[in-house]
MIVOFI-492819 format. One record per atom (N, C-alpha, C, CB): residue number from 1; chain; x, y, z. Coordinates in nm, 2 decimals. Glycine has a CB too. Example, Ala and Ser with C-alpha at 12.3 -4.5 7.8 and 13.67 -1.06 7.14 Angstrom:
2
  num  chaine      xx      yy      zz
    1       A    1.32   -0.57    0.78
    1       A    1.23   -0.45    0.78
    1       A    1.32   -0.33    0.78
    1       A    1.13   -0.45    0.90
    2       A    1.28   -0.22    0.71
    2       A    1.37   -0.11    0.71
    2       A    1.29    0.00    0.79
    2       A    1.41   -0.06    0.57
END
This chain:
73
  num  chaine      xx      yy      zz
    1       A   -0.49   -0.11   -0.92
    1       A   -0.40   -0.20   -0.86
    1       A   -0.28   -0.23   -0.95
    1       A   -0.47   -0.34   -0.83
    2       A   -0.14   -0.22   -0.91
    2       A   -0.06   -0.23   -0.98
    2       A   -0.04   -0.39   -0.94
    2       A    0.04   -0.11   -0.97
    3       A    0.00   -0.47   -1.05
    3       A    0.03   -0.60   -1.06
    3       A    0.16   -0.67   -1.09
    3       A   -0.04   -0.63   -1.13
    4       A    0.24   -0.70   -1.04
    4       A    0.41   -0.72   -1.10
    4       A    0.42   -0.83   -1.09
    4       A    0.54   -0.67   -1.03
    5       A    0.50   -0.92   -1.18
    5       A    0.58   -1.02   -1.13
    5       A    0.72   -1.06   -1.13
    5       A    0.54   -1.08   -1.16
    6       A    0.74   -1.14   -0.99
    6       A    0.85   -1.11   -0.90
    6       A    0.94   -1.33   -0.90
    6       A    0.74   -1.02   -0.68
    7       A    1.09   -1.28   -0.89
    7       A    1.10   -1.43   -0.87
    7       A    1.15   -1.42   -0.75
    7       A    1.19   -1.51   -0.96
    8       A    1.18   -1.56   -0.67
    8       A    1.20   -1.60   -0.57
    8       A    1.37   -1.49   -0.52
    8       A    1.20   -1.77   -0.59
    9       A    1.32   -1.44   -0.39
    9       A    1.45   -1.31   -0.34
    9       A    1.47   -1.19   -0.39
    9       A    1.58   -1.34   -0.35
   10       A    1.33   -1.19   -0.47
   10       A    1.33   -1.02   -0.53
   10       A    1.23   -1.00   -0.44
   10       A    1.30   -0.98   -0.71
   11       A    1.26   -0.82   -0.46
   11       A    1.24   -0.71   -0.38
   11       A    1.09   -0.62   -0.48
   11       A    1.41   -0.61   -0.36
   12       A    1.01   -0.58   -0.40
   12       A    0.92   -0.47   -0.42
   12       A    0.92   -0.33   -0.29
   12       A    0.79   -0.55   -0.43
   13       A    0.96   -0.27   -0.35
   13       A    0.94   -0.13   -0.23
   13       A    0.85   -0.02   -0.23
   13       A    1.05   -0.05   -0.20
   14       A    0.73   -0.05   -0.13
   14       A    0.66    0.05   -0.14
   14       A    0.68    0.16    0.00
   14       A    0.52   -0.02   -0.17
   15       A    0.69    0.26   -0.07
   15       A    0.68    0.39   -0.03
   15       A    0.85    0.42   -0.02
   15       A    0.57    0.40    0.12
   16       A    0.91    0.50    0.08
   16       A    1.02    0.48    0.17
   16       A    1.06    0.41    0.26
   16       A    1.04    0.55    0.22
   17       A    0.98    0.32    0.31
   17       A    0.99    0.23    0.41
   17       A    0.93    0.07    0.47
   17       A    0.97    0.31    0.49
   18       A    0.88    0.04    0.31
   18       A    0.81   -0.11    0.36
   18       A    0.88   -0.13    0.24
   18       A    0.63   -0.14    0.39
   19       A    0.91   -0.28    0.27
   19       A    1.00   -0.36    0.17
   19       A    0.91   -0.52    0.14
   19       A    1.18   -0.40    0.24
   20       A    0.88   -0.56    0.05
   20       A    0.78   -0.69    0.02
   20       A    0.92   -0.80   -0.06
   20       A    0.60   -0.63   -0.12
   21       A    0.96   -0.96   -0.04
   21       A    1.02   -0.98   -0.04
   21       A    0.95   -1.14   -0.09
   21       A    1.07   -0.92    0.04
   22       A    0.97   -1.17   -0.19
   22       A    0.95   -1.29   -0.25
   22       A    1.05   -1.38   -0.17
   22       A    0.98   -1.28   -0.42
   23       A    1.01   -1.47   -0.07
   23       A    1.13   -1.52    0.01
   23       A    1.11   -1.69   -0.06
   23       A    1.12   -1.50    0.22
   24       A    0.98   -1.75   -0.08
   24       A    0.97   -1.88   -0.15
   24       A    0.84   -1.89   -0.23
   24       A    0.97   -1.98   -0.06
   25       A    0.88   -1.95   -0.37
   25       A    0.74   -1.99   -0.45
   25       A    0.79   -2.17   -0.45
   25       A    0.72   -1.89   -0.66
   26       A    0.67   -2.20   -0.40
   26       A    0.63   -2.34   -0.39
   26       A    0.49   -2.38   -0.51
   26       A    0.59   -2.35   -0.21
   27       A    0.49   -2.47   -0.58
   27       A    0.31   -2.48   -0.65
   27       A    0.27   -2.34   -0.63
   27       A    0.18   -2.60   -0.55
   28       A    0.16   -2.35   -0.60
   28       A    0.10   -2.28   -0.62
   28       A    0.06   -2.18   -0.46
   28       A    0.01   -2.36   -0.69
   29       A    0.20   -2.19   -0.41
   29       A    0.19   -2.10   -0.27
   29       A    0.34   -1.99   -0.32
   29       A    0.22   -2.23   -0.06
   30       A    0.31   -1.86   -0.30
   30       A    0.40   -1.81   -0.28
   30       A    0.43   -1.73   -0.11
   30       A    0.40   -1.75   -0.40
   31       A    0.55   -1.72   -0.06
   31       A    0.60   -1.71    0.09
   31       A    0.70   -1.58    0.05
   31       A    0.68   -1.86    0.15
   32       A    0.61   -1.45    0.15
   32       A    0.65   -1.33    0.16
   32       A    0.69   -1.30    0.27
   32       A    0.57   -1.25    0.12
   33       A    0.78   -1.20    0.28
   33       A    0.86   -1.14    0.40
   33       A    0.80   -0.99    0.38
   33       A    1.04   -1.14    0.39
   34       A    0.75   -0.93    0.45
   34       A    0.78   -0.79    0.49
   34       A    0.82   -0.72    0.56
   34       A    0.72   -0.75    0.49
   35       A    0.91   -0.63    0.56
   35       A    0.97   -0.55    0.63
   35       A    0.91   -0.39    0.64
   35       A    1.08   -0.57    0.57
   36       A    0.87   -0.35    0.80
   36       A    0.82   -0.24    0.77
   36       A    0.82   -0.19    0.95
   36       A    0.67   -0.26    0.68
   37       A    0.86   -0.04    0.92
   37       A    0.85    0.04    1.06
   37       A    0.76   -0.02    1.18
   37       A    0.78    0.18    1.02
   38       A    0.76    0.00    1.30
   38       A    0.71   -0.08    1.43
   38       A    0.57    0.00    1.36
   38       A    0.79   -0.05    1.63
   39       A    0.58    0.14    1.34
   39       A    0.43    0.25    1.34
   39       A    0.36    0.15    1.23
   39       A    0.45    0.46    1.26
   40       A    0.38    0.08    1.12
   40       A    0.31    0.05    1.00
   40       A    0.28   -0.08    1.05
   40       A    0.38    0.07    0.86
   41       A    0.10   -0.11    1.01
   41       A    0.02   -0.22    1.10
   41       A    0.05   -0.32    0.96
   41       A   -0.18   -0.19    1.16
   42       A    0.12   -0.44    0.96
   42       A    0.07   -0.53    0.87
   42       A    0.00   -0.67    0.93
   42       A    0.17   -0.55    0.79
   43       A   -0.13   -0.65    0.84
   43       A   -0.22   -0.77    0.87
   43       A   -0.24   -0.86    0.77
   43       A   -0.33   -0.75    0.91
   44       A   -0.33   -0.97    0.75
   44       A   -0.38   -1.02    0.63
   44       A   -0.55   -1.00    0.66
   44       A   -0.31   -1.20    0.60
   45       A   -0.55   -0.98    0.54
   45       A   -0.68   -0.90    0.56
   45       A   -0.79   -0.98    0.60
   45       A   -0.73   -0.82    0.44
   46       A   -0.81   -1.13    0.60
   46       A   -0.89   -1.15    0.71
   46       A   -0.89   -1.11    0.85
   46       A   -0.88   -1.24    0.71
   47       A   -0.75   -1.04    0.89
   47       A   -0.77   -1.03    1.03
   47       A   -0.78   -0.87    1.08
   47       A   -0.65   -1.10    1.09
   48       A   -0.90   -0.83    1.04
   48       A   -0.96   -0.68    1.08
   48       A   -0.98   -0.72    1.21
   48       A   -1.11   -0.62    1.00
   49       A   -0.99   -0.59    1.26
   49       A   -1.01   -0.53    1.40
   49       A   -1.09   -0.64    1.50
   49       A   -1.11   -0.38    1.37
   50       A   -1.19   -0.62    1.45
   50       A   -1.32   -0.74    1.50
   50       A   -1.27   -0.86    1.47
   50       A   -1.47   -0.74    1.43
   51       A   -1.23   -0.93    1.42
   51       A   -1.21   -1.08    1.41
   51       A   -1.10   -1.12    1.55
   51       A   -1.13   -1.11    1.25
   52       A   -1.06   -1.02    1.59
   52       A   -0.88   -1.04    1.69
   52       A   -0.97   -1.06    1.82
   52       A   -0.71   -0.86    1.70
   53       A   -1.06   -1.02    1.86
   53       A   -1.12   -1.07    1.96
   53       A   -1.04   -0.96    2.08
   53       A   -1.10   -1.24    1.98
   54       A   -1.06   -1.02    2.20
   54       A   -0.99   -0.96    2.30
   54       A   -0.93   -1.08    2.41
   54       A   -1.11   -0.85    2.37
   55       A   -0.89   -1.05    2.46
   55       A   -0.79   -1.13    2.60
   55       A   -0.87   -1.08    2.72
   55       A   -0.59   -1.05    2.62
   56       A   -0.85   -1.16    2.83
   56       A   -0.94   -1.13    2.98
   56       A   -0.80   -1.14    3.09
   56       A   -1.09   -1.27    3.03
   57       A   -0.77   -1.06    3.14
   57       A   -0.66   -1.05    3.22
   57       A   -0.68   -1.09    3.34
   57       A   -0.62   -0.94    3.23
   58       A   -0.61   -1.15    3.45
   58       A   -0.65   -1.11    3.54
   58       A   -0.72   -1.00    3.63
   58       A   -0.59   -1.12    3.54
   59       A   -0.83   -1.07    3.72
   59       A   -0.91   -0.97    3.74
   59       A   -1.01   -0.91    3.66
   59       A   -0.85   -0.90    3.77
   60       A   -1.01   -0.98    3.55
   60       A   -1.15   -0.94    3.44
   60       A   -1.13   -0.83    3.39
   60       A   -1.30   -0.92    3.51
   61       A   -1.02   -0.77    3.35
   61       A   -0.99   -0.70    3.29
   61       A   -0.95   -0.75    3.14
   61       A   -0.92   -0.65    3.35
   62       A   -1.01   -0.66    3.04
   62       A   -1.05   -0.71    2.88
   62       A   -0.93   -0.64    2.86
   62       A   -1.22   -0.66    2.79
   63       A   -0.86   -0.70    2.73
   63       A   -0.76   -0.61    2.67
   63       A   -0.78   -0.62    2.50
   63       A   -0.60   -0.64    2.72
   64       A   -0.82   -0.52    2.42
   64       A   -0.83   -0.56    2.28
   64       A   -0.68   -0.66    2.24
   64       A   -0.84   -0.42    2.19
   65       A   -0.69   -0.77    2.17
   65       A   -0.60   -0.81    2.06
   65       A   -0.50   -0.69    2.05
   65       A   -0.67   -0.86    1.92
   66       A   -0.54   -0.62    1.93
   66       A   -0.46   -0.50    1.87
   66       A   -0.42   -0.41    1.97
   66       A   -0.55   -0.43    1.77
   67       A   -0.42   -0.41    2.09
   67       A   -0.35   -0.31    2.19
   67       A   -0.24   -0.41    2.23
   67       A   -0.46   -0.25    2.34
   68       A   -0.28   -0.51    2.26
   68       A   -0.19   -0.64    2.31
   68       A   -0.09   -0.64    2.23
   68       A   -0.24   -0.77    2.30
   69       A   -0.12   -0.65    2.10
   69       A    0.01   -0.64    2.01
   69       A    0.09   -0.49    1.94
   69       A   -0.02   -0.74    1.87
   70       A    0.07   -0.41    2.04
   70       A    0.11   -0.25    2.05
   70       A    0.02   -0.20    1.86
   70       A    0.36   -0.24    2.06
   71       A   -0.08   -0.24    1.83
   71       A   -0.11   -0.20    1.72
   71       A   -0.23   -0.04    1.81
   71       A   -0.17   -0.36    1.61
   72       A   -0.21    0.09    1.77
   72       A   -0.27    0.18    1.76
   72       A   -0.43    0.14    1.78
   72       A   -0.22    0.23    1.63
   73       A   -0.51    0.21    1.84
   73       A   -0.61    0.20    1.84
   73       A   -0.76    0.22    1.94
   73       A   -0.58    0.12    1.81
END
């Protein structure tokens, strides 16, 4: 794990195309922006696959969370 530290409106870029963005440090919260391609899924890792549940449509039709929000799957 690489570990950096960053002040408030600085930039981390990983890869070619996702940008991580110190937008506010408050106490002991710090508030990130990321910027990244529609294809690249960002979550917070409590929220795996199974936790997002599903939606019931009209007519009883189920729709995963993660399809709902155009995420791959």
């Amino acid at each position: 794990m690489l570990v950096l530290s960053r002040k408030q409106n600085e930039r981390i870029r990983v890869g070619e195309s996702v940008v991580v963005t110190v937008v506010r440090v408050s106490g002991d919260k710090v508030r990130i922006g990321i910027e990244a391609p529609p294809n690249v899924r960002v979550l917070r890792d409590e929220l795996d696959d199974d936790s997002l549940g599903t939606v019931t449509l009209e007519g009883g039709v189920e729709l995963p969370i993660p399809r709902l929000l155009g995420f791959a799957g």
